[in-house]
C-alpha positions as CSV (number, residue, x, y, z in Angstrom):
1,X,-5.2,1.0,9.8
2,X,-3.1,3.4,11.5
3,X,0.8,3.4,10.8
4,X,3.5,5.1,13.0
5,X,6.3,7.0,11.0
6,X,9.0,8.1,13.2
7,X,8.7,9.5,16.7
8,X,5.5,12.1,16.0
9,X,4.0,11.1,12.9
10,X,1.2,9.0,12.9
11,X,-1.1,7.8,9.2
12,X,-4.4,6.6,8.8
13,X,-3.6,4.3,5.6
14,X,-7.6,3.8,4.6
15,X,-7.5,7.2,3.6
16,X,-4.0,7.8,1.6
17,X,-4.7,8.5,-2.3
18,X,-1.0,8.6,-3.1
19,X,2.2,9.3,-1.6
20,X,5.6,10.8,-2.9
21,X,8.7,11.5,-2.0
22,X,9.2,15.7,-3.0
23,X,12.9,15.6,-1.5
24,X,15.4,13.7,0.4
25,X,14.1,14.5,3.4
26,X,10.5,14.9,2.5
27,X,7.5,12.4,2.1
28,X,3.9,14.3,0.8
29,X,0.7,12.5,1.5
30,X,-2.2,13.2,-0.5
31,X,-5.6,12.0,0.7
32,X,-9.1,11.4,-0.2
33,X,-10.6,14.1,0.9
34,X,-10.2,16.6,-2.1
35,X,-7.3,19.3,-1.4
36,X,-5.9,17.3,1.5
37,X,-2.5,16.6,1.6
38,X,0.8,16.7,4.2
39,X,4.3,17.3,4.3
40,X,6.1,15.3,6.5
41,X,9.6,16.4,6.8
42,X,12.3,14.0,8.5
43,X,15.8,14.9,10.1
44,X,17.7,12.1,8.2
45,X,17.6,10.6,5.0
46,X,17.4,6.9,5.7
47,X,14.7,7.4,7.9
48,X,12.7,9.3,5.5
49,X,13.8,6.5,3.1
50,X,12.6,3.8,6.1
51,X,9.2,5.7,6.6
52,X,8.3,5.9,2.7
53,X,9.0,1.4,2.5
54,X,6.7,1.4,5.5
55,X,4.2,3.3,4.2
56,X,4.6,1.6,0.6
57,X,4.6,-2.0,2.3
58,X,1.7,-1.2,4.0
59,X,-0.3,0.2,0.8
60,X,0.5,-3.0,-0.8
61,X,-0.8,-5.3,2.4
62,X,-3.7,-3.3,2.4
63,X,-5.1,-3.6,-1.4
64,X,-4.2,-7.6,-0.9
65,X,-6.6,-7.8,1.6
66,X,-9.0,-5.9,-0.3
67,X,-9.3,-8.2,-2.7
C-alpha cells in the first residue's frame, strides 16, 4: 500500500520497519531492506505532525488486516 505525505512524498507502507519523528519538522523512515532509511523534512510542524498520524494510522490498519 502506497501512502501520500504532503505534496512530493510518497511511502510504500509494506516495507516500513519503523518510523520516528527526529525533530519537529522531521519524520525518519527505516525500512526492511538493511541500512535503508529516509529523512523527510516538512515546512510546518502540524503537517509533519499530520503526516506522522497518517503514517501511524496506516501501520495500524495494515497489521489488522494481517491478522
Amino acid at each position: 500500500m502506497w501512502l501520500r505525505l504532503g505534496a512530493d512524498e510518497i511511502v510504500n507502507m509494506d516495507l516500513i520497519a519503523s518510523i520516528k519523528r527526529t525533530g519537529p519538522l522531521t519524520i525518519e523512515i527505516q525500512y526492511l531492506a538493511p541500512q535503508a532509511s529516509r529523512t523527510i523534512r516538512f515546512d510546518e510542524a502540524h503537517d509533519c505532525e499530520a503526516a506522522f498520524e497518517r503514517v501511524i494510522e496506516n501501520l495500524s490498519s495494515l497489521g489488522l488486516a494481517m491478522q
